[in-house]
N, C-alpha and C positions, 0 to 999 in steps of 0.2 A: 504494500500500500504506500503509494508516495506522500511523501509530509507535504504540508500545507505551507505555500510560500510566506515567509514572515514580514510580519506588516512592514511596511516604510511610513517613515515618521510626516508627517503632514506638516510641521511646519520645520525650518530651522531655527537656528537659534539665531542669526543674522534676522529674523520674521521678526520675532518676541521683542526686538528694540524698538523693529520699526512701528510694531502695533502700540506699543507703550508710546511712543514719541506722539502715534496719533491721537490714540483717546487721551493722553497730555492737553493735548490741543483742542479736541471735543471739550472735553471735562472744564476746561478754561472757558469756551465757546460760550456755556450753557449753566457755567455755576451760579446764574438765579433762580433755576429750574430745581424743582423737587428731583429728579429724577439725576441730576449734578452728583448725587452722592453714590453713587451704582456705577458709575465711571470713575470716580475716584477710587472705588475699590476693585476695581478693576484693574484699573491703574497699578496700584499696589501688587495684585496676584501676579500678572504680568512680569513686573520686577524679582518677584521672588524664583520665574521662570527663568529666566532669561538675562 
C-alpha cells in the first residue's frame, strides 16, 4: 500500500511577516471600529508564528 504524500506547508515563513505587516496596517486603518481588537490579536498570533 503506498503512503500518502505528506502535506506541504501553505504558507512560509517569509508569508507570516508579510501578513503581520498587513493587518499592522488594517488594524491601524480601523482602530475606531469595534471589530479593531480581532486584528490586533491577530496581529499578535501572527508574531508568535513567524
Amino acid at each position: 500500500m503506498p503512503q500518502p504524500a505528506q502535506a506541504r506547508p501553505v504558507f512560509s515563513t517569509e508569508d507570516f511577516a508579510l501578513l503581520k505587516e498587513a493587518v499592522a496596517h488594517y488594524a491601524r486603518t480601523i482602530q475606531d471600529k469595534p471589530e479593531s481588537s480581532k486584528f490586533t490579536n491577530l496581529y499578535h498570533r501572527l508574531g508568535r508564528l513567524g
